[in-house]
C-alpha positions in Angstrom: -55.8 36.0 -26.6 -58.7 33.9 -24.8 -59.4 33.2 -21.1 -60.4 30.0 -19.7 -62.7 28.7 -16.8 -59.9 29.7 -14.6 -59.9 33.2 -14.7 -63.5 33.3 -13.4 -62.9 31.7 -11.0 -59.8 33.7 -10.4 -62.0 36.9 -10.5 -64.8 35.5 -8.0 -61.9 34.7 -5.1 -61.2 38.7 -4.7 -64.5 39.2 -4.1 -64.6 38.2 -0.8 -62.0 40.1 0.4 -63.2 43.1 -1.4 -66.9 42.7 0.3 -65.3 42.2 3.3 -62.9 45.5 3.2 -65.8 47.0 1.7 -67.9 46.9 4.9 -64.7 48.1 7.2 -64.0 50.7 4.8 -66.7 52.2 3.0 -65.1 55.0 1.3 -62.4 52.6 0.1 -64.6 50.0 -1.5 -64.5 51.4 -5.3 -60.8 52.3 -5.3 -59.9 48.7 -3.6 -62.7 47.0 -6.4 -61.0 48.4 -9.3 -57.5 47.6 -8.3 -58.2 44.1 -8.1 -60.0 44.0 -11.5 -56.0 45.9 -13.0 -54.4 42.9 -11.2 -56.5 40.6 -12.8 -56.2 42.4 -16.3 -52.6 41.9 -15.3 -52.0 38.7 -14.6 -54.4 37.4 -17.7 -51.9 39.1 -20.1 -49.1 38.1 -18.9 -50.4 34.4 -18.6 -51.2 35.0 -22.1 -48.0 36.6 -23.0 -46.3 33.9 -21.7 -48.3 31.3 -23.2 -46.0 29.3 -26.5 -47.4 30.5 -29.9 -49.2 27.8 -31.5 -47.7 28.2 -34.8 -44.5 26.6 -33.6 -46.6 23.3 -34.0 -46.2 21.3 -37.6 -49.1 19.0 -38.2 -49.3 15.8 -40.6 -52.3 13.5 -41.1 -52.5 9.7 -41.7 -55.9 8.9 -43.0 -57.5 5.8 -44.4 -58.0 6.8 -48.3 -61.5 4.8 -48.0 -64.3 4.0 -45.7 -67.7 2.7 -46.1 -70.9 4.1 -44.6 -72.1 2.9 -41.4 -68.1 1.4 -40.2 -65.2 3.5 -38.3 -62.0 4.1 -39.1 -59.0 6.0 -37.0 -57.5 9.7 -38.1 -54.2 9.9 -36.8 -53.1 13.8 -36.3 -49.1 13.5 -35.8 -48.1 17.0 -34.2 -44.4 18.3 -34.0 -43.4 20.9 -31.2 -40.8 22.6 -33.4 -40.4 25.6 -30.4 -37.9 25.2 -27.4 -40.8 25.9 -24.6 -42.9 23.6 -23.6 -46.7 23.5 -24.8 -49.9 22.9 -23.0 -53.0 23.1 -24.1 -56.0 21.8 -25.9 -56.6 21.0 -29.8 -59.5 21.1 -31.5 -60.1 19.0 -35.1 -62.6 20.5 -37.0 -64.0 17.6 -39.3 -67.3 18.4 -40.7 -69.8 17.0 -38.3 -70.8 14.7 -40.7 -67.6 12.9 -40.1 -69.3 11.7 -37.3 -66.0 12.5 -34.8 -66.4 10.7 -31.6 -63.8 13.2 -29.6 -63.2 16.9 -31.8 -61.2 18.2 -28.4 -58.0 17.1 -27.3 -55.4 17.7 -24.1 -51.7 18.1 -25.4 -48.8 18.5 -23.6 -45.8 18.5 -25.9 -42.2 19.6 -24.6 -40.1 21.6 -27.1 -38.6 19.3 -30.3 -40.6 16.0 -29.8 -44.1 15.2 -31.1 -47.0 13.3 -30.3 -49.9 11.2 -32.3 -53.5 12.1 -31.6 -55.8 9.3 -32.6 -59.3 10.3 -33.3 -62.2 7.9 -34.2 -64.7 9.0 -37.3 -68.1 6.7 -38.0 -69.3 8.9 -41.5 -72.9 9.9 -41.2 -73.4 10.5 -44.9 -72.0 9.2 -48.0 -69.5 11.3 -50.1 -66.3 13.2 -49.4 -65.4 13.9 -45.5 -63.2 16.7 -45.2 -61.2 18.6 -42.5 -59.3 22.2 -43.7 -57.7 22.8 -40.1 -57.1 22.5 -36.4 -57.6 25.3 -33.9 -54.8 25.0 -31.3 -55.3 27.0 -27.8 -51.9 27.5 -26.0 -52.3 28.1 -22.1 -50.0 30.2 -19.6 -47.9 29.0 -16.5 -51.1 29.6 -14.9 -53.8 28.4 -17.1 -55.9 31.4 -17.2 -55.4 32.8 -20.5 -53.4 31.7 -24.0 -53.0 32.0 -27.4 -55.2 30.9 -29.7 -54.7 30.2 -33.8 -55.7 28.3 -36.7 -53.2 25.6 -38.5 -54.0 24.7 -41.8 -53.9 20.8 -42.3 -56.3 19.4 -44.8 -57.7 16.0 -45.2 -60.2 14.2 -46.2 -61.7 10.6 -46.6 -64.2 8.9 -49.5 -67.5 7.6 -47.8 -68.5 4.7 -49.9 -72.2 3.3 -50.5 -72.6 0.5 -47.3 -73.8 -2.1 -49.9 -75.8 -3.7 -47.4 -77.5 -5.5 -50.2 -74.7 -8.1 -50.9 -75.8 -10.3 -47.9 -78.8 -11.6 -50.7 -75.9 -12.1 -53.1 -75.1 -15.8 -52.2 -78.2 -17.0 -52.6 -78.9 -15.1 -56.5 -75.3 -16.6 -56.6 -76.8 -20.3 -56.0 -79.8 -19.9 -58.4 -77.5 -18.4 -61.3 -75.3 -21.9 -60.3 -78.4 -23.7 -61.2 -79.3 -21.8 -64.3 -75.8 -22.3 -65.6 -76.0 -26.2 -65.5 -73.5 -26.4 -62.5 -75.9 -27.8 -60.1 -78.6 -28.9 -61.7 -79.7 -29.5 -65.5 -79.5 -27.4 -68.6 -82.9 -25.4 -69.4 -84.0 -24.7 -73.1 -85.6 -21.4 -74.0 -85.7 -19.1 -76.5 -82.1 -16.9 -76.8 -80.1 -19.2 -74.8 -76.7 -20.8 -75.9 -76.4 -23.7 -77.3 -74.0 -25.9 -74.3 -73.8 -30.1 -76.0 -75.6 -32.7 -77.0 -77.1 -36.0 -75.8 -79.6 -38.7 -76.5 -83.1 -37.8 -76.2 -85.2 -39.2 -73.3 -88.6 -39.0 -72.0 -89.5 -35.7 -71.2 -87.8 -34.0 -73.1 -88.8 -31.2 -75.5 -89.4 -32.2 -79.1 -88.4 -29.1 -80.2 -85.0 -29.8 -79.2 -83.9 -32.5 -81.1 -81.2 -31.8 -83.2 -81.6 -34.1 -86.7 -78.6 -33.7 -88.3 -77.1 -35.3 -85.2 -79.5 -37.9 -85.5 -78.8 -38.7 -88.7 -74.8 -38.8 -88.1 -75.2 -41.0 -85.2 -75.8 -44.0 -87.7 -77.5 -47.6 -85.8 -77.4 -51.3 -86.7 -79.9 -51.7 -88.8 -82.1 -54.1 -86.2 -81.5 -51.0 -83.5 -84.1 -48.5 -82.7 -82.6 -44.9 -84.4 -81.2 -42.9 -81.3 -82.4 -39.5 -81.0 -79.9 -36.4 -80.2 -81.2 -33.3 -78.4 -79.5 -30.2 -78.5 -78.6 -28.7 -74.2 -78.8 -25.4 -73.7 -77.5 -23.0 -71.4 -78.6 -19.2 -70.6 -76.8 -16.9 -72.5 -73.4 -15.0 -71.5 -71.5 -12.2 -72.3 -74.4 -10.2 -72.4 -75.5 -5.9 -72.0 -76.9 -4.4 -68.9 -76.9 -0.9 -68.7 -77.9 0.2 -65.5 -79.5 4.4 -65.3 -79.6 6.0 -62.4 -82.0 9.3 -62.0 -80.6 11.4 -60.0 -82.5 14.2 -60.4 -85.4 15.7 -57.7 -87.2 13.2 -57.2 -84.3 11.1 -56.1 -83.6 13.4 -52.9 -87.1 12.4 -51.4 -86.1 10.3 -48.1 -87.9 6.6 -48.0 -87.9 4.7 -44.6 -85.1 7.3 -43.7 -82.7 6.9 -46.6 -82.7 9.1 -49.9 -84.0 7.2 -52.6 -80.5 7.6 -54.6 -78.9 5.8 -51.8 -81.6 2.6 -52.0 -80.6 2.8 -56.5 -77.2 2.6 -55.5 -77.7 -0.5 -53.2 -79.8 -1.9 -55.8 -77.8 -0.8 -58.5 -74.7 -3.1 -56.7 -76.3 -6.0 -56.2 -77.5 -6.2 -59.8 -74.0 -5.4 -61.2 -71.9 -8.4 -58.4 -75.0 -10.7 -60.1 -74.9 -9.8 -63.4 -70.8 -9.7 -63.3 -71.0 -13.4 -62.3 -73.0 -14.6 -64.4 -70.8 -13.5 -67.2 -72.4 -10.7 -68.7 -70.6 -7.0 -69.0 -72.0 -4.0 -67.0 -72.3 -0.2 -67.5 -73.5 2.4 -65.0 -74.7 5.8 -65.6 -76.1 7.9 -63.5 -77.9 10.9 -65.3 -80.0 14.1 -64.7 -79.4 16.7 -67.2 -75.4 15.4 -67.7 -74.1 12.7 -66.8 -72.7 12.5 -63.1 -71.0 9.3 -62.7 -70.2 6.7 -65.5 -68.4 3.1 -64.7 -68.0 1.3 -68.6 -65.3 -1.7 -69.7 -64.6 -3.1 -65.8 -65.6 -6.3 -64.6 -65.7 -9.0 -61.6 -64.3 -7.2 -58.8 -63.0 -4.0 -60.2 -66.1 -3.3 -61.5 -67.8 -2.9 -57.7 -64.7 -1.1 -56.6 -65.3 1.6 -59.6 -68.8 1.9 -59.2 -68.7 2.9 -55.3 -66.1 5.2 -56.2 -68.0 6.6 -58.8 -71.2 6.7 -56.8 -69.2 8.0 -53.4 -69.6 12.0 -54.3 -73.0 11.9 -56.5 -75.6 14.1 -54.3 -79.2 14.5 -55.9 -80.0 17.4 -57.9 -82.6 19.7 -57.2 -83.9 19.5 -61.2 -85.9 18.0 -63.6 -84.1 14.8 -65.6 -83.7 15.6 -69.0 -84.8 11.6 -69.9 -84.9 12.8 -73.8 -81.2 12.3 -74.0 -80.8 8.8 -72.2 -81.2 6.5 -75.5 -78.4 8.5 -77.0 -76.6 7.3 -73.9 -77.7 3.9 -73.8 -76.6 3.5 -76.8 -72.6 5.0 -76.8 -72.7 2.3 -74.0 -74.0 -0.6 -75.7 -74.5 -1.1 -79.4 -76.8 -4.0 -79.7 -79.4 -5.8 -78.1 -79.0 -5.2 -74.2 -80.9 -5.6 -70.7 -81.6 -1.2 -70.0 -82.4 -0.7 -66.2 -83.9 2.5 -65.1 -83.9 3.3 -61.4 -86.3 6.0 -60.8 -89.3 7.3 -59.1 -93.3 6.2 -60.7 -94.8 8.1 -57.5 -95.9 11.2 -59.4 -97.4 10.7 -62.9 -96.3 14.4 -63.9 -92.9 13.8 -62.8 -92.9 10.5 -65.2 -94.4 11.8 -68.1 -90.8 12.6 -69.8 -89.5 8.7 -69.2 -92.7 7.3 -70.5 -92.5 9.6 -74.0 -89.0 8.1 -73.7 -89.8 4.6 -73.4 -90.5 3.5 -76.8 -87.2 4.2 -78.3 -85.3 1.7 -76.1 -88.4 -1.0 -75.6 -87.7 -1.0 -80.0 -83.8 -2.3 -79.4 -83.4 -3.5 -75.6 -85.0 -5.2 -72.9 -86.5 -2.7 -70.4 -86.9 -2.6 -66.5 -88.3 0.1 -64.4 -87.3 -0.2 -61.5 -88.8 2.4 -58.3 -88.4 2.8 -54.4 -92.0 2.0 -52.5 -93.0 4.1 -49.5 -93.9 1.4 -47.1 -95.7 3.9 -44.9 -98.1 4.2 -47.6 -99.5 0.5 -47.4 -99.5 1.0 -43.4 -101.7 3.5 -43.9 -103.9 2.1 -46.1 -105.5 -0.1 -43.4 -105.3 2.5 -40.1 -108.6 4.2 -40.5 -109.1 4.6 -36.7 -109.7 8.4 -36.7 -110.4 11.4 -38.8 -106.5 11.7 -38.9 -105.8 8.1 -40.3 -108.9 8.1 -42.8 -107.4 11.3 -44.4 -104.0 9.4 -44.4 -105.4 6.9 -45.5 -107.2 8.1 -48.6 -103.6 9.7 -49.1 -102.2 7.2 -49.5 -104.7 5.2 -51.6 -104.4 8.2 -54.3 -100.2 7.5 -54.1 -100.7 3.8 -54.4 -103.3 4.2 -57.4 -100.5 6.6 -59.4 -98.2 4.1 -59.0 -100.5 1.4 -59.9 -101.5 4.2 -63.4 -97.8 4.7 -64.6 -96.5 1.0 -63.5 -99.8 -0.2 -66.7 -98.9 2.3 -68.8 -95.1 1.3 -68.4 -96.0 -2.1 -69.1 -98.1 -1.1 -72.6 -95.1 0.2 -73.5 -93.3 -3.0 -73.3 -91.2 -2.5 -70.5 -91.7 -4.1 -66.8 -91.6 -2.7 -63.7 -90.2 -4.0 -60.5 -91.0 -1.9 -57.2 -90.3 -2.4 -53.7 -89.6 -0.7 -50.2 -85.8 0.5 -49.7 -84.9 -3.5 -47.9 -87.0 -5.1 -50.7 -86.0 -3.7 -54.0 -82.3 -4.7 -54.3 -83.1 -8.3 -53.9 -86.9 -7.5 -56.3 -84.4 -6.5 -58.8 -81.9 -9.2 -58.5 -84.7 -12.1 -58.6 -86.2 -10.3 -61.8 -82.9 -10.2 -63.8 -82.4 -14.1 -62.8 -85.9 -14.3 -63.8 -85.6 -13.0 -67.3 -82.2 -15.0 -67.3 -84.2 -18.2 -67.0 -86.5 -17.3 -69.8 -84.0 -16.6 -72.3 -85.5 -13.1 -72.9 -82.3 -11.3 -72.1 
């Protein structure tokens, strides 16, 4: 049984009456007092008594399976009066707050054998799996004053999916990776590409390229100069990148107001929608200890769609990454010579020991890039030496900025190259340094 705002009020109109009779009749105040506070025991249990159970209602969901971070979507609650007696009350969703609910309570007034759909609009505040278990339904008397109260089990839930803000930047890598293809502009030689066609050598070009055999099968008059055939090249497809997430400690850390995992997985898309154009095959892991999301053998737009889904539930793990076991998984995933990106934090030199005493067994098959979340706060800093305050922040973040400066070199003697950035900046960084090593033949 519960009361509502009514019975208060209810309460507070006997006592004027009571003061009143009180004052005419002294010796009658405390037996007149407590007769009014029976009746309105009284009359609160048998509004209650009154009131329609709430189990008579039957409750179905419609939910959208998927959503993605940052948009809305509408919840649609169908409930069924399944009782003869009319019900009024109030209904209450309980979605996690995360679920971002814009209205959790709801009036209903349902007449006995018909049913009504409550609409309910959700904006996700987090990424990962929304859920709702039940509704709390609060049935009200003739008079309002008190009902019934109960819990209805009627689960649901919805996926969150990663915003991918990043793939505004993807047109343009698109354009560039046009241009590198021979599309819209010329074939490039370099070392490692493909071999595309051949044509007659003109001014310019590279020596190296001239193809002799051709030369020698072209044949000329015997007054004509001999014409020259040079080989075209194109950058090479249908090639490995294996993209490793950490998602151990360090990834939890919150950059600019977003976790660091969440700025790898924007980078982490972007990469794949370029790379996946261009022709060449991705593989995601994301790894700690054990591997907690994996997206092999998909491409062009089914790869995305799995690797959202796959990155939907994965929260950070409050542990060390175990970075001794991921060239035993880089290499399940790709057998030969492959493009190996490793999204993690360079911040703390102790916390980057294990993937540096890991680097040289991947730098000896694959092409390595390190790629890490800035703290833009950090170079703010660096400059705002206006009081005591900001000089100690400011020699904070020097020390910060000079760790990463000390693992980014000793990354780089081991034959890898780093890539860093602020959450906005990296995703594209990354992009432009794959297309980068694309045009240099070095993947």
């Amino acid at each position: 049984m519960v009361v509502t705002g009514r019975f208060v009020t209810f309460v507070a109109v006997g006592v004027v009456p009571v003061v009143v009779f009180g004052a005419l009749a002294p010796s009658a105040a405390g037996p007149v007092l407590v007769a009014w506070l029976l009746l309105c025991i009284a009359v609160v249990v048998v509004d209650a008594l009154l009131a329609p159970r709430p189990s008579t209602l039957k409750l179905s969901r419609v939910l959208p399976a998927r959503v993605r971070l940052g948009e809305s979507v509408t919840a649609e609650l169908v409930v069924t009066n399944t009782g003869r007696r009319r019900l009024r009350g109030v209904l209450r969703d309980a979605w996690q707050p995360s679920a971002g609910a814009s209205l959790s309570r709801q009036g209903i007034d349902l007449p006995g054998g018909e049913r009504r759909m409550l609409t309910l609009r959700l904006t996700p505040l987090r990424r990962g799996e929304r859920r709702v278990e039940f509704v709390v339904v609060r049935s009200l008397g003739p008079l309002g004053i008190a009902g019934r109260q109960a819990r209805i089990d009627a689960p649901g839930r919805i996926r969150v999916l990663p915003p991918f803000t990043s793939r505004k930047h993807l047109p343009s890598r698109l354009a560039r990776l046009r241009e590198l293809d021979g599309r819209t502009a010329v074939m490039v030689r370099g070392q490692g590409t493909e071999f595309d066609s051949l044509r007659e050598y003109v001014r310019g070009d590279d020596v190296r390229s001239i193809d002799w055999r051709a030369t020698a099968r072209q044949g000329s008059p015997v007054d004509a100069p001999q014409r020259l055939m040079v080989r075209t090249w194109r950058p090479e497809r249908d090639r490995r990148v294996v993209i490793v997430v950490d998602s151990a400690r360090t990834s939890a850390a919150r950059v600019d107001d977003e976790p660091r995992i969440d700025t790898a997985f924007e980078a982490s898309l972007l990469l794949a929608a370029l790379a996946s154009h261009a022709g060449d095959r991705v593989d995601l892991l994301v790894w700690d200890r054990r591997v907690r999301g994996r997206v092999q053998g998909a491409a062009g737009a089914e790869l995305l769609s799995r690797m959202v889904d796959a990155m939907a539930p994965i929260e950070p793990e409050l542990i060390e990454a175990d970075w001794a076991g991921v060239p035993a998984l880089v290499r399940q995933a790709a057998s030969g010579h492959a493009l190996v990106v490793l999204i993690t934090s360079i911040e703390a030199p102790g916390a980057a020991s294990g993937m540096l005493a890991m680097l040289p067994q991947l730098t000896r098959r694959h092409r390595v890039l390190v790629a890490s979340v800035t703290d833009p706060t950090a170079l703010r800093s660096v400059g705002d030496r206006h009081d005591l305050e900001g000089v100690y922040r400011a020699a904070s973040a020097e020390r910060a900025l000079l760790d990463v400066a000390r693992v980014s070199a000793a990354i780089r003697r081991l034959g890898a190259d780093v890539v860093t950035g602020s959450p906005a900046d990296l995703p594209p960084a990354l992009a432009d340094r794959y297309i980068a090593l694309k045009a240099a033949g070095q993947l």
